[in-house]
N, C-alpha and C positions, 0 to 999 in steps of 0.2 A: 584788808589783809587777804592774800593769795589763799585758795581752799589749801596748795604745800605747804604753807606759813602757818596754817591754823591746825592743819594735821602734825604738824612738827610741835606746835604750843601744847596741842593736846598729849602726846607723845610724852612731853618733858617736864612739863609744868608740877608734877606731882613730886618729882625728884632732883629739881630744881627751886631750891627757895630764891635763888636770883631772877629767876624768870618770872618765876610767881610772884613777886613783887612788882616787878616792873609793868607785868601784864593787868595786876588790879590798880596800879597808878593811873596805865594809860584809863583803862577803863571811866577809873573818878573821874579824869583829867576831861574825859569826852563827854560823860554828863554834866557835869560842871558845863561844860560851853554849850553844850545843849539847854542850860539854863536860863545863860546869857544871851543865846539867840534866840528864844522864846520872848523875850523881853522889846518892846517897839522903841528903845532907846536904853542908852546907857547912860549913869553918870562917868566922868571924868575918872573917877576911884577905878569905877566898874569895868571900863576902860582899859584903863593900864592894869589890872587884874585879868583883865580876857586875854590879853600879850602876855601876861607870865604864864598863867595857864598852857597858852599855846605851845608858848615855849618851852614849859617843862615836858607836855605832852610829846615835844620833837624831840626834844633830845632822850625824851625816855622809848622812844621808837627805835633812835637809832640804836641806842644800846639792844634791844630786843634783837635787833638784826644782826647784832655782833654775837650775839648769843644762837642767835638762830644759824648764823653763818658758820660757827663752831661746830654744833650737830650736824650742819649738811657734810661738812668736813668729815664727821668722826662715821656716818654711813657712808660715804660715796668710797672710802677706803678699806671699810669691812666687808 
């Protein structure tokens, strides 16, 4: 994340329960796969569980950018 991105997270997060959800999902989402790639092989299960992870962690990114892209909105115009 950009130092603008994390100064804007920091900014909102306390007054945003949407953000603040999505910002401690990513979070799990990344140690979690930090878990899996600590590991010198995977099962098959473990596998196709590192792809959903992935993939919730991406799409819970993008929403964070939509949210974030909101606030750059609501300063760049005040």
């Amino acid at each position: 994340m950009e130092k603008a991105d994390e100064e804007l997270v920091a900014r909102w997060i306390d007054q945003d329960p949407e953000l603040k959800r999505h910002i401690d999902e990513h979070r799990e989402f990344e140690r979690q796969l930090e878990e899996f790639n600590r590991r010198p092989y995977l099962t098959a299960d473990e596998t196709v569980e590192r792809r959903r992870i992935q993939k919730l962690k991406l799409a819970g990114r993008d929403r964070i950018e939509q949210i974030l892209a909101r606030y750059r909105a609501k300063e760049q115009s005040a």
